[in-house]
C-alpha positions in Angstrom: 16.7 -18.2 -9.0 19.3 -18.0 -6.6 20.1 -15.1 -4.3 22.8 -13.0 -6.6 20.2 -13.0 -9.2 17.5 -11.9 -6.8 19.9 -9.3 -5.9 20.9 -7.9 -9.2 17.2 -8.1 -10.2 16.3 -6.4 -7.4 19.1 -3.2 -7.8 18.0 -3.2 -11.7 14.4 -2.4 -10.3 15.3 -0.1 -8.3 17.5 2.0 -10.4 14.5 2.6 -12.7 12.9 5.9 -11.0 9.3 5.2 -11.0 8.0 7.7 -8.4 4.0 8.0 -9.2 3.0 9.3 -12.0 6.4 8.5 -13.7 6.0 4.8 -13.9 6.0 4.0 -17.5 10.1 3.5 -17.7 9.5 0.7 -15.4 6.6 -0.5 -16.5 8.3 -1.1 -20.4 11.1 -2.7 -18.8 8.4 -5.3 -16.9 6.9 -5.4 -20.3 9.5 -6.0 -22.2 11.5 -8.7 -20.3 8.0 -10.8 -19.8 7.6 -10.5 -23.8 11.1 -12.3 -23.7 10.2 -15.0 -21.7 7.3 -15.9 -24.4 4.9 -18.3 -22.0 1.5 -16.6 -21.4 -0.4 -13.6 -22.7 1.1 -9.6 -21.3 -1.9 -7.1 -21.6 -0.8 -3.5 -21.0 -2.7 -0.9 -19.5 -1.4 3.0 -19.2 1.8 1.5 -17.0 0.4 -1.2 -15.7 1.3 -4.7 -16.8 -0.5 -7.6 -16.5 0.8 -11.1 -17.4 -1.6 -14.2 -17.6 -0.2 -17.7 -17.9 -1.7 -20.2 -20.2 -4.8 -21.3 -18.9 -5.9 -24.8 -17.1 -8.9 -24.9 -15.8 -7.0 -24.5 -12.1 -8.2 -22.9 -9.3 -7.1 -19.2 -9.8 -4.7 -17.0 -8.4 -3.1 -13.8 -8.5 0.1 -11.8 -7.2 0.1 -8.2 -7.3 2.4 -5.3 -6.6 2.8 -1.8 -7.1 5.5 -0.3 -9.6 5.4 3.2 -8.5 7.7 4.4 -5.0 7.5 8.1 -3.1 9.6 10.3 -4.3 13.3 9.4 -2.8 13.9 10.2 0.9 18.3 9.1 0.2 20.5 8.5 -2.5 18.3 8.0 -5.5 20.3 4.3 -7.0 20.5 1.8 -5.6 23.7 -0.1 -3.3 24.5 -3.4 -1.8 26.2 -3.1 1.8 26.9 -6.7 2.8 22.7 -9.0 2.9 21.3 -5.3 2.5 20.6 -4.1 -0.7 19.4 -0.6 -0.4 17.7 2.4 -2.5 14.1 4.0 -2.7 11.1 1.3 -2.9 13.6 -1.3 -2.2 11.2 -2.0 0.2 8.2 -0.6 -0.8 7.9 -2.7 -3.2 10.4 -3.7 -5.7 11.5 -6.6 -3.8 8.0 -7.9 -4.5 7.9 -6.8 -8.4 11.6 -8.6 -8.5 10.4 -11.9 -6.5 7.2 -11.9 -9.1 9.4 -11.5 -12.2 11.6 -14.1 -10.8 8.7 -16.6 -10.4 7.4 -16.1 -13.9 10.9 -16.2 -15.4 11.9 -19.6 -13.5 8.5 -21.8 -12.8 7.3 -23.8 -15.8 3.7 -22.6 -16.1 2.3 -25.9 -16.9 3.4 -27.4 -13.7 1.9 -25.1 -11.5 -1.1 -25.8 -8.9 -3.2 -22.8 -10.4 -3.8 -20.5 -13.3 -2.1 -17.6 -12.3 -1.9 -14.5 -13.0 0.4 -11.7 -11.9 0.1 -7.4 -11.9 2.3 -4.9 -11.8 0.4 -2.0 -11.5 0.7 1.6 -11.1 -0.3 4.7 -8.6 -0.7 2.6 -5.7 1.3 5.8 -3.5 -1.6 7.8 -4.4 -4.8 9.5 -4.3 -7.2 6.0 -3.7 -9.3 6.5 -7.6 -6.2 6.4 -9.3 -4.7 3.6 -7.9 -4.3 1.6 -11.1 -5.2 -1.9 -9.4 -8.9 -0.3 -9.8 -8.6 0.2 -13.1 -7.6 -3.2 -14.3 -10.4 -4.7 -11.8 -12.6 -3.2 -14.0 -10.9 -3.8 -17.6 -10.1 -7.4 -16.8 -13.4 -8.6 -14.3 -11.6 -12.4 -14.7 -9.3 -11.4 -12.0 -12.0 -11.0 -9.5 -12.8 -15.0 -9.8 -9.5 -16.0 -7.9 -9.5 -17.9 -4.7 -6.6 -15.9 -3.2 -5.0 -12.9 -4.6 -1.3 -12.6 -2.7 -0.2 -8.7 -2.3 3.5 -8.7 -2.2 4.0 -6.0 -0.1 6.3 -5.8 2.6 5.9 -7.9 5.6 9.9 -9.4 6.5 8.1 -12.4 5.2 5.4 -12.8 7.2 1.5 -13.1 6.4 -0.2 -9.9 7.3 -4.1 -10.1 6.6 -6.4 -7.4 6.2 -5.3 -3.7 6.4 -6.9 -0.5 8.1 -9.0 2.0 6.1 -7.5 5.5 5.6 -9.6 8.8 5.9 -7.7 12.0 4.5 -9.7 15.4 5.8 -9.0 18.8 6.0 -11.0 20.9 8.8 -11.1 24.6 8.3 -11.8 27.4 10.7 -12.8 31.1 9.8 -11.7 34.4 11.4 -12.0 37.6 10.2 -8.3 39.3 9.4 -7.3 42.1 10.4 -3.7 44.5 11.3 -2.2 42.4 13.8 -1.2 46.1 16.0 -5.1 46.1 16.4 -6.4 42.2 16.6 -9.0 43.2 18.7 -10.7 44.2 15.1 -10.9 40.9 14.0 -11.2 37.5 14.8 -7.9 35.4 14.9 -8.8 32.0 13.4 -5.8 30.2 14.9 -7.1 31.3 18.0 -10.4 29.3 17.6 -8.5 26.4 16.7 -6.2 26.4 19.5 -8.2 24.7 22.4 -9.6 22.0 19.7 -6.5 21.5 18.4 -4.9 20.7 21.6 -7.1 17.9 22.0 -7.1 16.2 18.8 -3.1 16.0 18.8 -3.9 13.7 21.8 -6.5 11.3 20.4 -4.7 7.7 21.3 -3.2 5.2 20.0 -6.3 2.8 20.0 -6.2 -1.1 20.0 -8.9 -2.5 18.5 -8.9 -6.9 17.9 -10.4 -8.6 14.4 -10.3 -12.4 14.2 -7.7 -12.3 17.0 -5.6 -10.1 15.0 -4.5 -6.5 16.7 -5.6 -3.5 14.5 -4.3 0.1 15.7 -6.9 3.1 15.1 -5.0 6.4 15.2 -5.8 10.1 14.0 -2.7 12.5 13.1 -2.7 15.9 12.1 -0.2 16.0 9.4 -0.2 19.6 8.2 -1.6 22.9 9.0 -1.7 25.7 7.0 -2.9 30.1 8.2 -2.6 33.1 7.8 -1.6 35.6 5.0 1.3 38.1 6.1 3.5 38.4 9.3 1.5 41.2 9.8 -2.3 40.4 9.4 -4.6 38.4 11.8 -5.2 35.2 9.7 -9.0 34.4 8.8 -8.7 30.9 7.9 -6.7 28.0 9.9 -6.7 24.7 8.0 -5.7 21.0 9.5 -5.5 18.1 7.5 -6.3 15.2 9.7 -4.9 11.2 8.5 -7.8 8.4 10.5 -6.3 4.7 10.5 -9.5 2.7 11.1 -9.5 -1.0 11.5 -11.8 -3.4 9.6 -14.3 -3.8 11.7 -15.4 -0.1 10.5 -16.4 1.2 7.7 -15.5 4.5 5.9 -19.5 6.0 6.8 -18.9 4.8 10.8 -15.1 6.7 10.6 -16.1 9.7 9.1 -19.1 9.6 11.6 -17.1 9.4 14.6 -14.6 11.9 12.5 -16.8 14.6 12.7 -18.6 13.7 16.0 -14.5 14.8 16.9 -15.2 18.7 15.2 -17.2 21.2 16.8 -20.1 21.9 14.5 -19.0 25.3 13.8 -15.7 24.3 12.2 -16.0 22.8 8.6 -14.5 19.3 7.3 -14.0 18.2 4.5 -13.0 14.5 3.4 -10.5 14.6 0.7 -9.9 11.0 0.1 -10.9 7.5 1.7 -9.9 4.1 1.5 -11.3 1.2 2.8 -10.3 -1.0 4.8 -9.6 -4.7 4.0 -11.2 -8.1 5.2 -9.6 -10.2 7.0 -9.6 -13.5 5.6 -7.5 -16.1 8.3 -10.5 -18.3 7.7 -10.1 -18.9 4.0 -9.0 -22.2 3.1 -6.3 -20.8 1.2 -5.3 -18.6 3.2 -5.1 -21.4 6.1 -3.4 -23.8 3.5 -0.6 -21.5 3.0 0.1 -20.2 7.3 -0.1 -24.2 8.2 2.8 -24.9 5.6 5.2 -22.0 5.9 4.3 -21.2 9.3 5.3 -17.2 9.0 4.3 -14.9 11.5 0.9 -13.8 11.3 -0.4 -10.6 12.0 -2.6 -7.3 11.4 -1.8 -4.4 8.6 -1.8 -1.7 9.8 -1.2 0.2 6.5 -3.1 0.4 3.9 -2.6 -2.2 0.9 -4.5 -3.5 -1.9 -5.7 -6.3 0.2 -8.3 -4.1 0.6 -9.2 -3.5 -2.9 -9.2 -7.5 -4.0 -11.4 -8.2 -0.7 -13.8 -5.5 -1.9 -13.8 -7.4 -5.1 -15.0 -10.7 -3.4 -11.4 -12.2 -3.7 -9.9 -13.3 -0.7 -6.7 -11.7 0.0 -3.1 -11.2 2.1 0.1 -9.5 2.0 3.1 -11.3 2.1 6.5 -10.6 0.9 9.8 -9.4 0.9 11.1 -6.0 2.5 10.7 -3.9 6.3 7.5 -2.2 6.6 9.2 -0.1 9.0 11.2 1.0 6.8 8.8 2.4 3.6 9.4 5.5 2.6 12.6 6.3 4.6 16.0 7.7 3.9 18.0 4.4 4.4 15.2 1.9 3.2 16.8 -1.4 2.1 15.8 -4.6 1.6 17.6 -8.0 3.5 19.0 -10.0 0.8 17.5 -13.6 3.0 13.8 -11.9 2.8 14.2 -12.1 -1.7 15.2 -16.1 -1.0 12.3 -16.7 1.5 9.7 -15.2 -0.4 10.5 -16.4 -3.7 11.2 -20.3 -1.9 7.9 -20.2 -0.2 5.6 -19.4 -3.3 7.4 -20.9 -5.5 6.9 -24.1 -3.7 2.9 -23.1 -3.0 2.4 -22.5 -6.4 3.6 -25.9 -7.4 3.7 -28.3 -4.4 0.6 -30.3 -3.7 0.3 -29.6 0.6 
């Protein structure tokens, strides 16, 4: 498939809205052009679509990428301006979904190197249990026997390997309102939060090196939420804290050092974890496909399904099509070469002896 078609696949994707939650428009298109193309079995579940090629007795593998964007920070359709093609999730991750239809459309299934098997899958932008990745792990347990599951998220074509775990917490503070024209009859819970709060805003930027690949650890407070009225002392203070953790941690040891951060007197509570993914540079496959593409290799530092097929025993990486940098944001867009390279490079891995 050459790169027009990319393109035009690509900008058909894109101009499906399939914010999470609302993925099912998308997902029948997926479904409906794979049932055209007639090779291999499609098994539906909710909106997720999962097609299986016929069988071998290869080795077996698996791509994977998520249907469902945030909802749109720019013009919701999408637009070509020049080897850009821009739009929301033109990124993050349609250029994966459209470079994984593309390879099912064009390779010959009987040719390939392994029995492959390829998801599009929903809720991947939110809350960790209803990712639906997790879901079909447990419907379809087959998938977890592959010797290298390939996450097409984006990485400007370069193999990223492993991912950092994410902790989502919120830490409250109590007070005791009161008027605010006589505060010295209650306790103003902003107040109490002040000092502590000054500190955690600076936790660093921290470094942290697994299997020679840099990881970076960092702890943001994304939101904060007090008080009642203009005119009454608030009684709670809330912070919602987002933890990066690299892979060399588990979710227990972050939420340990988490609330080792707290004062004891404060409450938190952890609303949602991830965790992180394994890096796997020393799998043969994994080695087989950096020594004949030689991409740039490198840490996640997001979070990705990597770690969700590494929990699963399957040995996994993200590589694929799209900015990292630029998920999620206003003028996200997608370089025309990165739809070419990724689709050249496994369509050649999946049938090209090394």
């Amino acid at each position: 498939m050459d790169a027009e078609a990319l393109t035009g696949l690509l900008s058909t994707l894109v101009d499906i809205p399939s914010v999470t939650g609302q993925e099912a428009a998308l997902a029948d298109f997926v479904a409906e052009r794979l049932a055209r193309r007639g090779a291999g079995e499609c098994l539906r579940s909710g909106d997720a679509v999962l097609w299986r090629g016929p069988q071998g007795g290869r080795p077996q593998m698996v791509l994977a990428g998520h249907l469902d964007t945030v909802p749109p920070a720019g013009p919701p359709r999408a637009r070509r301006e020049g080897e850009r093609l821009y739009g929301p999730g033109a990124s993050d991750m349609k250029a994966g979904d459209a470079v994984m239809l593309a390879l099912i459309e064009t390779l010959d299934p009987a040719r390939l190197r392994f029995d492959l098997a390829v998801v599009f899958y929903d809720g991947e932008e939110g809350p960790y249990e209803r990712n639906g990745l997790g879901r079909l792990l447990a419907e379809q347990p087959w998938l977890r026997g592959a010797e290298l599951a390939i996450l097409l998220e984006p990485t400007a074509c370069g193999v990223e390997l492993g991912c950092n775990g994410v902790l989502n917490a919120q830490v409250r503070v109590s007070g005791r309102s009161a008027h605010a024209a006589r505060p010295w009859t209650g306790v103003n819970a902003i107040e109490r939060a002040a000092p502590w709060l000054a500190e955690i805003v600076r936790f660093p930027v921290t470094p942290v090196v697994v299997q020679g690949l840099e990881f970076r650890e960092t702890l943001q407070v994304t939101r904060l939420r007090a008080g009642t009225a203009p005119n009454v002392v608030p009684d709670e203070f809330v912070a919602h804290l987002n933890h990066r953790f690299a892979p060399d941690r588990t979710p227990e040891a972050a939420e340990a050092r988490l609330r080792a951060l707290v004062p004891e007197d404060f409450e938190l509570r952890v609303t949602d974890r991830a965790p992180a993914g394994r890096v796997c540079l020393q799998e043969p496959r994994v080695r087989e496909f950096v020594e004949r593409f030689r991409p740039a290799v490198s840490g996640k530092q997001g979070w990705t399904d990597v770690a969700r097929f590494t929990a699963a025993g399957v040995p996994a990486m993200n590589f694929g099509p799209g900015v990292p940098e630029l998920a999620h944001a206003a003028d996200e867009h997608c370089p025309v070469a990165h739809l070419t390279r990724a689709y050249d490079c496994l369509a050649r891995f999946l049938t090209e002896e090394p």
